[in-house]
PASEBA-1860 file (N, C-alpha, C; in nm, 3 decimals):
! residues 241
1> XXXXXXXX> 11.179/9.323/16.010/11.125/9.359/15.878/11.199/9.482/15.824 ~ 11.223/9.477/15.695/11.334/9.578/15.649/11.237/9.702/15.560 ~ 11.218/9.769/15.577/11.198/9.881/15.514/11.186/9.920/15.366 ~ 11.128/9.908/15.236/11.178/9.994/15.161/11.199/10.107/15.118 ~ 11.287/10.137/15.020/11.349/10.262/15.071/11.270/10.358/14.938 ~ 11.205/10.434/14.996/11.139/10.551/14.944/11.166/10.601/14.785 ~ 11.302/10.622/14.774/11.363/10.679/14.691/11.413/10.640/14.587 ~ 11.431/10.425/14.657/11.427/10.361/14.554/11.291/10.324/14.495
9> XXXXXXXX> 11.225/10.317/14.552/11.080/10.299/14.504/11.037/10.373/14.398 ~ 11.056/10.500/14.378/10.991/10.635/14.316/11.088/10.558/14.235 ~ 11.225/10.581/14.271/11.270/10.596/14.096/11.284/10.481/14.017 ~ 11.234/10.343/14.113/11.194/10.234/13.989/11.056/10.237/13.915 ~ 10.970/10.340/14.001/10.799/10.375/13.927/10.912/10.482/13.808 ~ 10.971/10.571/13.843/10.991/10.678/13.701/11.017/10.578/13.600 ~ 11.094/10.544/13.638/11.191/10.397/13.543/11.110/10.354/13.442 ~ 10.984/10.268/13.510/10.905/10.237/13.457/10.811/10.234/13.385
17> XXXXXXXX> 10.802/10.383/13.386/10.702/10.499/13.313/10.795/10.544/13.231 ~ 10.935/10.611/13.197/10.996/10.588/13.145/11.062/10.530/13.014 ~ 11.056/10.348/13.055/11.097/10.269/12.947/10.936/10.268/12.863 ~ 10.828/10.300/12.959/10.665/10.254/12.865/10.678/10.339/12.776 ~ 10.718/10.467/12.788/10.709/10.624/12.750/10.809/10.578/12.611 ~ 10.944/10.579/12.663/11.041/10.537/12.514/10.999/10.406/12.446 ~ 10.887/10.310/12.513/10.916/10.173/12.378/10.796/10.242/12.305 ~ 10.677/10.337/12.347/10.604/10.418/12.297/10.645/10.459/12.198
25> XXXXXXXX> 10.730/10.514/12.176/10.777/10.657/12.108/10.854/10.562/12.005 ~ 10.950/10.442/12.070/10.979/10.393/11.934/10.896/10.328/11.852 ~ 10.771/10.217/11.926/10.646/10.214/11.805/10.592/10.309/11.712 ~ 10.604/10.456/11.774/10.514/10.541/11.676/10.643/10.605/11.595 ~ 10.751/10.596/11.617/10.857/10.661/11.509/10.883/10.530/11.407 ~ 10.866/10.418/11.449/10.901/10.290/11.346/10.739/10.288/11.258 ~ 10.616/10.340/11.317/10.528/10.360/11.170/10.499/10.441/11.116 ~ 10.556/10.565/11.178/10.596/10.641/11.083/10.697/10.656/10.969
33> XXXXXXXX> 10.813/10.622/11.059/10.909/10.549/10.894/10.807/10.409/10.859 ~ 10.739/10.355/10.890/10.671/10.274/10.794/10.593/10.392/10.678 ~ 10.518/10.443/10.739/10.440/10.504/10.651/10.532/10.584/10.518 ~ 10.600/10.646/10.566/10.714/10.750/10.459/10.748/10.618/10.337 ~ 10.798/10.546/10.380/10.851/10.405/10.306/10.742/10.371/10.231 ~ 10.608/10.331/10.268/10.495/10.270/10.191/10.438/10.422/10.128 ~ 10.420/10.546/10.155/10.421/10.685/10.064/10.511/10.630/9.943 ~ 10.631/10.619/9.916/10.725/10.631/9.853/10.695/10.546/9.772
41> XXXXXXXX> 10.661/10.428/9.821/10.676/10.290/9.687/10.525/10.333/9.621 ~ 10.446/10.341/9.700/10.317/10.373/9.585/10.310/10.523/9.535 ~ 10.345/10.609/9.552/10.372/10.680/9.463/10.464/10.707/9.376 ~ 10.565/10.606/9.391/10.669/10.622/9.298/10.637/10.530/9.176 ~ 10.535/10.407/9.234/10.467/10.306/9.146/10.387/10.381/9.052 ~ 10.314/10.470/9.124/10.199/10.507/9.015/10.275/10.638/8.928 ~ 10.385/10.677/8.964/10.447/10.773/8.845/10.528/10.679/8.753 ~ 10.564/10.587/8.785/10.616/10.493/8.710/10.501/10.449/8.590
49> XXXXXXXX> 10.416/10.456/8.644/10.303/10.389/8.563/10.213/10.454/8.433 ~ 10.210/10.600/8.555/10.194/10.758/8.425/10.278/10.760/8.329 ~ 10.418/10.757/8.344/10.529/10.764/8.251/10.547/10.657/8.178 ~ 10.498/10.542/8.185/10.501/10.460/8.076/10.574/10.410/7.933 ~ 10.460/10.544/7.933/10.495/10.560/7.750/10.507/10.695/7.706 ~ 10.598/10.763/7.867/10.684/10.895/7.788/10.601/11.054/7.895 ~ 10.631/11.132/7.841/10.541/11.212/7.960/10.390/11.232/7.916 ~ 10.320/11.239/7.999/10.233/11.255/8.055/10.118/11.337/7.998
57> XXXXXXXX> 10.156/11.434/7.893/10.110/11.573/7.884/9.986/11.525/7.783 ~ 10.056/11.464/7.664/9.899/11.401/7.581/9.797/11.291/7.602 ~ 9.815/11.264/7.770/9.737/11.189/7.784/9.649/11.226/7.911 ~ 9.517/11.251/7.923/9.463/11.305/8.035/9.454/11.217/8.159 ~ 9.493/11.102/8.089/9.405/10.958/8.255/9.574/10.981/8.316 ~ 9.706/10.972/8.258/9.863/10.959/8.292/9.859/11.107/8.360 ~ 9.815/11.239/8.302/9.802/11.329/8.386/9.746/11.333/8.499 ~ 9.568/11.319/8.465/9.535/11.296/8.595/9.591/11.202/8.709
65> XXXXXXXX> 9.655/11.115/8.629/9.736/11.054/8.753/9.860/11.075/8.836 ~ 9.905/11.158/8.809/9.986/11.232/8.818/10.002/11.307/8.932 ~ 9.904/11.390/8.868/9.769/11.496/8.968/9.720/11.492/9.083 ~ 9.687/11.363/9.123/9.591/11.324/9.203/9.658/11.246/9.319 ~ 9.775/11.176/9.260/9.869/11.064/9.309/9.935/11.171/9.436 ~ 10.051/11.283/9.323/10.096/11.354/9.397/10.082/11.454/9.525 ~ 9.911/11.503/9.461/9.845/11.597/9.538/9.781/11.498/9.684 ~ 9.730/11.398/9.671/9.627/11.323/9.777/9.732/11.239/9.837
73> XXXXXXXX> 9.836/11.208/9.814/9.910/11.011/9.836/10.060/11.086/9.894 ~ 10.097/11.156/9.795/10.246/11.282/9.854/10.225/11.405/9.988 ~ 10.133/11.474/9.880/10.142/11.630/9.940/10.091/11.618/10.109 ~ 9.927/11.589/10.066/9.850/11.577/10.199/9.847/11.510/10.288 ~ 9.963/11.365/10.252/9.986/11.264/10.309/10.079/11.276/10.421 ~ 10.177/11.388/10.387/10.284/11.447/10.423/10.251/11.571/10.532 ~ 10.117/11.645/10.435/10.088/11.732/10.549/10.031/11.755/10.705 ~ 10.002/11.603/10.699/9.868/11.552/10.783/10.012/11.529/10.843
81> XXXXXXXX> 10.108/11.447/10.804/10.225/11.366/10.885/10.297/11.511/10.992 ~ 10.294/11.604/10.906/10.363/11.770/10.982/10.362/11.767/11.107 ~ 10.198/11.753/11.125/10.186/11.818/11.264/10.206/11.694/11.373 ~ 10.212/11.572/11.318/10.261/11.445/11.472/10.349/11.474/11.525 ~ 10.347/11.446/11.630/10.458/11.487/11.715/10.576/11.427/11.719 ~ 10.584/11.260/11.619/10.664/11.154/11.626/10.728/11.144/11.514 ~ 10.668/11.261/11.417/10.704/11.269/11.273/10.879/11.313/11.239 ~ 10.933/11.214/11.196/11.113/11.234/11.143/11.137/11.377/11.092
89> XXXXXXXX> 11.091/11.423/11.004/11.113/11.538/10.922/11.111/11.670/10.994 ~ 10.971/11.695/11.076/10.921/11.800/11.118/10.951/11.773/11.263 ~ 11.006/11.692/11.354/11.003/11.675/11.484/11.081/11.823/11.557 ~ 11.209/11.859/11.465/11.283/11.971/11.581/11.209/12.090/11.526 ~ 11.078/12.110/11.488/11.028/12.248/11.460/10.976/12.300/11.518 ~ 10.937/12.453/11.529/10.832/12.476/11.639/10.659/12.438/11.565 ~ 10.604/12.443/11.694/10.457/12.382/11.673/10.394/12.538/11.510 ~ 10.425/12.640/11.578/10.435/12.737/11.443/10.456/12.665/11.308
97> XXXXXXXX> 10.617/12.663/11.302/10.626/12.659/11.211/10.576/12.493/11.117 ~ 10.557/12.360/11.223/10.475/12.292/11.139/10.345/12.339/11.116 ~ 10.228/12.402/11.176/10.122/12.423/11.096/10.114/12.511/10.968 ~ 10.264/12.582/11.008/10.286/12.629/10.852/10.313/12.518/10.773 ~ 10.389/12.442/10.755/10.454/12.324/10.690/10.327/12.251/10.652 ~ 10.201/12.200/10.710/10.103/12.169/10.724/10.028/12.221/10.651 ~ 9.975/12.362/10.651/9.907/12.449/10.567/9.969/12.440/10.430 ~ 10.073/12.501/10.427/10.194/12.486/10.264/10.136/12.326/10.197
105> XXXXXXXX> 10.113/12.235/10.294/10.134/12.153/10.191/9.952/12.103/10.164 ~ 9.910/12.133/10.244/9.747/12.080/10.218/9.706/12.180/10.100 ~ 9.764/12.292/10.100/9.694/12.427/9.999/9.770/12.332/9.849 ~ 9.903/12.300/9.836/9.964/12.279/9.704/9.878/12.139/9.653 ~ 9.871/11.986/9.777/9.810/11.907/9.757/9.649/11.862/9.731 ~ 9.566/11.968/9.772/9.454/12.033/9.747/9.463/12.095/9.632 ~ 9.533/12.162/9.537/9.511/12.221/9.460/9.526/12.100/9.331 ~ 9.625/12.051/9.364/9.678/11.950/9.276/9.575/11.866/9.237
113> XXXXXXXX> 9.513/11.799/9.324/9.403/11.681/9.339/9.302/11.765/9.280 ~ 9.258/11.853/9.321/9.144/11.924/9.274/9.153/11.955/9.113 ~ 9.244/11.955/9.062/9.302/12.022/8.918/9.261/11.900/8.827 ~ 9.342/11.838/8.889/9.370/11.683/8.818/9.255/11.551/8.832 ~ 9.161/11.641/8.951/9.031/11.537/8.904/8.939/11.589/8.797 ~ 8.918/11.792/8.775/8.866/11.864/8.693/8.893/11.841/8.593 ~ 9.058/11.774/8.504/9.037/11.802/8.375/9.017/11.629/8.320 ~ 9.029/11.526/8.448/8.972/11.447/8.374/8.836/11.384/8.366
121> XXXXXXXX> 8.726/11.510/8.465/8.598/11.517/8.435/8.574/11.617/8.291 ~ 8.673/11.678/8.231/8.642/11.773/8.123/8.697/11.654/8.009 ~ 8.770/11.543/8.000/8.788/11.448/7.950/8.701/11.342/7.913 ~ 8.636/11.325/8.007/8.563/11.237/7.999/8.379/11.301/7.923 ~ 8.310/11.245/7.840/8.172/11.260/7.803/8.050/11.209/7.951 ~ 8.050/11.096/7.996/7.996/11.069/8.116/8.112/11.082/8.245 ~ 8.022/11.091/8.360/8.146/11.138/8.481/8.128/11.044/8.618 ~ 8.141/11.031/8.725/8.114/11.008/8.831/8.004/10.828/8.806
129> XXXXXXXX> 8.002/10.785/8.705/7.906/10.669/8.675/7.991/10.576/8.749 ~ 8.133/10.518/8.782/8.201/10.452/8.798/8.210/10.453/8.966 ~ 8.303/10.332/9.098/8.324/10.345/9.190/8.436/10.443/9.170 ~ 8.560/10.460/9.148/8.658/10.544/9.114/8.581/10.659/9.105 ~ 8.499/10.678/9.009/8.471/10.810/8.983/8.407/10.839/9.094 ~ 8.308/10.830/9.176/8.199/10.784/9.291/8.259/10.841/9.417 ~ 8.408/10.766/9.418/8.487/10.807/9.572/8.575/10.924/9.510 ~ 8.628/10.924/9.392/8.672/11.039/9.394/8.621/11.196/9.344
137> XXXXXXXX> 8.463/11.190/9.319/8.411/11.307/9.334/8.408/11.369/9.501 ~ 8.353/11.237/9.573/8.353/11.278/9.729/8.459/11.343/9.779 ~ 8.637/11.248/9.744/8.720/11.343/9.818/8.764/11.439/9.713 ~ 8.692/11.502/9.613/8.736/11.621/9.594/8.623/11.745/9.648 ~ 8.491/11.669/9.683/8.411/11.771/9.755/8.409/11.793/9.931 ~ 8.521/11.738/9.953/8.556/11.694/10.114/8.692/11.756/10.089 ~ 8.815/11.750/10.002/8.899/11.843/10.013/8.880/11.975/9.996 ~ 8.762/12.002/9.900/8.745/12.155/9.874/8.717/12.227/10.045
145> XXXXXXXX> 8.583/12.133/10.089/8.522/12.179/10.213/8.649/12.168/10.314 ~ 8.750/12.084/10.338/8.853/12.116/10.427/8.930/12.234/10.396 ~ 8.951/12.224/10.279/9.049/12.346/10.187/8.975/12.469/10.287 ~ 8.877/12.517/10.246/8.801/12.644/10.315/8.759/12.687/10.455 ~ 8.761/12.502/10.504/8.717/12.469/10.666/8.868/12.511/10.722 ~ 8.980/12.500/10.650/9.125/12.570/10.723/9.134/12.684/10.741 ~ 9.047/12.721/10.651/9.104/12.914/10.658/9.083/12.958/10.802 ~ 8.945/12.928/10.871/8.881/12.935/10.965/8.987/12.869/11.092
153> XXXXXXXX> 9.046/12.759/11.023/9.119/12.711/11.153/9.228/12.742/11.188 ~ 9.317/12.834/11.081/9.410/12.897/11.091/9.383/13.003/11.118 ~ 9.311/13.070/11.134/9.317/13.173/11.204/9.178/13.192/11.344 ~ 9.213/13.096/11.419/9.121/12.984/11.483/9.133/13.128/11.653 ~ 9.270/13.107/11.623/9.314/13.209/11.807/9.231/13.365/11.771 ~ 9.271/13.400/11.658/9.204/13.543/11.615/9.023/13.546/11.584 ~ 9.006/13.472/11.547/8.845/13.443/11.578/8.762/13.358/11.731 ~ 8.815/13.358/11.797/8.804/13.304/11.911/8.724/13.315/11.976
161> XXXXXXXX> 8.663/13.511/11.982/8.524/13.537/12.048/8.451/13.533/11.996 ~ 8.411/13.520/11.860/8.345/13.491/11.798/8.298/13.358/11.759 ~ 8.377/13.272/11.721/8.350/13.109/11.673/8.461/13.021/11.806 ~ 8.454/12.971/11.855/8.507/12.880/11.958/8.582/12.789/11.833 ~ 8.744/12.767/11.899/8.825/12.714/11.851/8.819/12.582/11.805 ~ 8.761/12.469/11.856/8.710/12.405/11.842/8.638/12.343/11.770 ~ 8.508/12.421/11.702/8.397/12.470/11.609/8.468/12.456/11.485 ~ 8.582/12.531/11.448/8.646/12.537/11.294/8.738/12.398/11.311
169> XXXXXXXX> 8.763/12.376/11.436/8.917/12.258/11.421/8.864/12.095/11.420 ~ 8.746/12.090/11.502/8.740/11.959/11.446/8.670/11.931/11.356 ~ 8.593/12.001/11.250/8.556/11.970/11.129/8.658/11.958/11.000 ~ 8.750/12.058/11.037/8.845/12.056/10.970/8.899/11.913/10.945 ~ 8.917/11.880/11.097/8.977/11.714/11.057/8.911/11.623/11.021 ~ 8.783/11.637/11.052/8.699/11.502/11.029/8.681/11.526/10.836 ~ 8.641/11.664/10.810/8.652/11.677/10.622/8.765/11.654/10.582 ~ 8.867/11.635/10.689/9.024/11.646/10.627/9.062/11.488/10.585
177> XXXXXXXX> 8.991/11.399/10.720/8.986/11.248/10.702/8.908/11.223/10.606 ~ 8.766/11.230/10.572/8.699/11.155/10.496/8.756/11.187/10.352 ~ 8.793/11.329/10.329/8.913/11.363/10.205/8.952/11.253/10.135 ~ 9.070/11.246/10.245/9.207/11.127/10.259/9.161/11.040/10.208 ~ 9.076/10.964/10.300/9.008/10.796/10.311/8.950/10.736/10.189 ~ 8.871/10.882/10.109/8.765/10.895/9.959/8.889/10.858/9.894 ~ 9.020/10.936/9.888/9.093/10.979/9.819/9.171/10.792/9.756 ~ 9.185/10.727/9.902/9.235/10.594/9.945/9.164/10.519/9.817
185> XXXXXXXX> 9.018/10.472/9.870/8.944/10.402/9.827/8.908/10.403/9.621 ~ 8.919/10.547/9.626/8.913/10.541/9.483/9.034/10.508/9.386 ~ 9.176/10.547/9.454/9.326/10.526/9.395/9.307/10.339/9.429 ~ 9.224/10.281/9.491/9.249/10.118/9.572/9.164/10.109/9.371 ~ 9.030/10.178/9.369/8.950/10.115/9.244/9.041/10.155/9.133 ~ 9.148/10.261/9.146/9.204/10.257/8.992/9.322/10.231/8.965 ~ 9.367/10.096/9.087/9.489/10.025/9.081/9.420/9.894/9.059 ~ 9.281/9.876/9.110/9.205/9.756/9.021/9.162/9.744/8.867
193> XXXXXXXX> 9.208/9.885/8.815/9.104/9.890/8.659/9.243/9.801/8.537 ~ 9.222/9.693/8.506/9.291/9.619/8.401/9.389/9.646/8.352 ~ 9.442/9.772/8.317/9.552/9.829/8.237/9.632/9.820/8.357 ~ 9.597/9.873/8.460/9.696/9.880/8.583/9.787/9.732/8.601 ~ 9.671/9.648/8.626/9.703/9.507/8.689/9.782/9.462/8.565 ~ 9.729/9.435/8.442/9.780/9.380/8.350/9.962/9.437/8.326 ~ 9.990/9.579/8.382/10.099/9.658/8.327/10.182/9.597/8.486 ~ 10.133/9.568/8.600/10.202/9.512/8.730/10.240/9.333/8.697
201> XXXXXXXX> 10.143/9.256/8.589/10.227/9.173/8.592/10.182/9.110/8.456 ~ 10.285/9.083/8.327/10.275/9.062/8.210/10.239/8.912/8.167 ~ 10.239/8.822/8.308/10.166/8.704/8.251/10.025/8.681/8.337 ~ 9.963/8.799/8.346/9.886/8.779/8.352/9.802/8.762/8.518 ~ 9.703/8.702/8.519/9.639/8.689/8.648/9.739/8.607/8.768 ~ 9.780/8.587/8.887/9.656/8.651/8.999/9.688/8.840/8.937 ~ 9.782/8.848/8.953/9.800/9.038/8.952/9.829/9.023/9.121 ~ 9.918/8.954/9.201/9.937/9.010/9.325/9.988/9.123/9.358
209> XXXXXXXX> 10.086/9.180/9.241/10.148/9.310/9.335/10.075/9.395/9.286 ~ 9.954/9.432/9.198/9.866/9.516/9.193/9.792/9.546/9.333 ~ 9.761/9.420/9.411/9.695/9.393/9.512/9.776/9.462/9.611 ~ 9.924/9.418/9.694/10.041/9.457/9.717/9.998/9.629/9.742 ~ 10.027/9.666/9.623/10.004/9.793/9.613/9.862/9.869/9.692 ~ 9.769/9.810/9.670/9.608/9.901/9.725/9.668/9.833/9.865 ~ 9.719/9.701/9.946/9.715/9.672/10.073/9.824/9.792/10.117 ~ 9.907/9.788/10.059/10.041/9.945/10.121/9.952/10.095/10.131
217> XXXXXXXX> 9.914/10.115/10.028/9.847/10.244/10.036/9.704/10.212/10.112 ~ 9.654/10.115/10.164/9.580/10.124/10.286/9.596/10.139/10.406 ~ 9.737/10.042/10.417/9.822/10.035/10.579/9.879/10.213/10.586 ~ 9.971/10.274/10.523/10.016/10.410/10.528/9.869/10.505/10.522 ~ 9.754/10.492/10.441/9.659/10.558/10.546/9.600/10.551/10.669 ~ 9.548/10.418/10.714/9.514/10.404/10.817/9.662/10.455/10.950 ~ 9.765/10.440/10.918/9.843/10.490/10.958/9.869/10.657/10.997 ~ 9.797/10.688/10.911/9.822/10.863/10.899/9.722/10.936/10.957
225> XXXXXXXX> 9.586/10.844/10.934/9.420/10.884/11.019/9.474/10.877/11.141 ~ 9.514/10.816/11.205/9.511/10.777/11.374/9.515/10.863/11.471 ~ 9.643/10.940/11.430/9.670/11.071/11.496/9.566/11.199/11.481 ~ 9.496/11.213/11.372/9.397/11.321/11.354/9.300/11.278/11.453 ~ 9.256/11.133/11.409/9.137/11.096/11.502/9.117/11.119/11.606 ~ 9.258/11.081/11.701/9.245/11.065/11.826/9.232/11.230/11.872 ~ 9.287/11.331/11.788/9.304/11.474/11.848/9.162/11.533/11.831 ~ 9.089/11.457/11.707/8.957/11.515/11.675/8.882/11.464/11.807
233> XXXXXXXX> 8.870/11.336/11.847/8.821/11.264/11.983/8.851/11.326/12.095 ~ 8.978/11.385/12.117/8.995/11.447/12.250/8.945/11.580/12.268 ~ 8.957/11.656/12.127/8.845/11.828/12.147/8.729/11.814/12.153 ~ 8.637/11.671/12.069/8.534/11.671/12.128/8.523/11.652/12.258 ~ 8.549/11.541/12.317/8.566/11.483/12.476/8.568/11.643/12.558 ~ 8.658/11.727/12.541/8.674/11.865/12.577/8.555/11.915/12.602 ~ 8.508/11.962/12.479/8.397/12.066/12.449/8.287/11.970/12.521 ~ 8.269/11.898/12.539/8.142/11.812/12.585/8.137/11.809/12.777
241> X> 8.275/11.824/12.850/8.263/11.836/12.993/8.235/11.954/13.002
END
């Protein structure tokens, strides 16, 4: 009976752990360039769509869209993307400097969204009566509360004996998700409202690439939640042994 040999053994287990480890890493870098790619077409759709009929400025619904597109679908979409570890853009940075990159962009995309849902509640005579209006009062009262739930989490190591790290960080994400998700669901109801569909296809009904459009900007969120989730799941799991 022949022996195997030790050394080959180990290093066909590394091997093996290894190739799991890299076909890993290329699933999560191929949806992340998915996601960047499906970012791009729907927000480049819906500025296409603001601009229309020229800029933007005398019309409050083309502004607010603008506003809201850029700030919730670009900025935060992007910022949330910062801190993955699999993320193209931000991968050779230090962990520093993406939560800066991270912060920079949730504060500009937060501000944006927040702006641009305010002036077209100052637009409007009735407000929030609508689903659109409905989900997007929520994620602007879920971005505000993340907006403020960061301050706390950025400076999370320096408050430490006082509030447990933890305490500020996973609320942060979970207000940071339902944000997002509000943010999703209401841009899904105002790529359904008639002018949209009718302007995606000029003869008229089904309107598939209206549809097209809310299925992309669902797949690139659910795409972008995953990673928060699972980190929000593992500090709880933490704090709970």
């Amino acid at each position: 009976m022949v022996a195997a040999d030790p050394e080959a053994v180990n290093s066909s287990k590394l091997e093996d752990v290894g190739t799991e480890n890299y076909s890993l890493k290329i699933f999560q870098s191929t949806l992340n360039l998915l996601a960047h790619i499906l970012i791009g077409i729907v927000v480049g759709i819906s500025i296409l769509f603001a601009f229309r009929n020229g800029l933007p400025t005398n019309n409050m619904t083309n502004l607010h869209i603008v506003l809201c597109v850029i700030g919730y679908q670009l900025l935060m979409a992007e910022g949330i993307l910062a801190l993955c570890p699999y993320n193209s853009w931000t991968a050779g940075l230090r962990l520093v400097d993406k939560r800066r990159t991270h912060t920079i962009l949730q504060i500009l995309g937060s501000v944006l969204a927040i702006v641009g849902s305010i002036l077209k509640s100052l637009d409007k005579s009735t407000n929030w009566n609508t689903l659109h209006g409905k989900f997007a009062l929520v994620a602007m009262v879920f971005t505000t509360v993340s907006l403020v739930n960061g301050l706390t989490s950025l400076y999370a190591y320096e408050l430490r004996k006082c509030v447990p790290g933890n305490f500020s960080k996973i609320p942060h994400i979970v207000f940071g998700v339902v944000a997002f998700v509000a943010s999703l669901i209401a841009l899904c109801y105002g790529f359904d409202y008639g002018f949209f569909k009718n302007w995606t296809a000029n003869a008229g009904p089904p309107f598939g690439f209206a549809y097209a459009i809310m299925a992309m900007s669902a797949a690139f969120t659910f795409i972008i939640i995953v990673n928060p989730m699972i980190t929000a799941l593992n500090k709880t799991v933490r704090m709970c042994k």
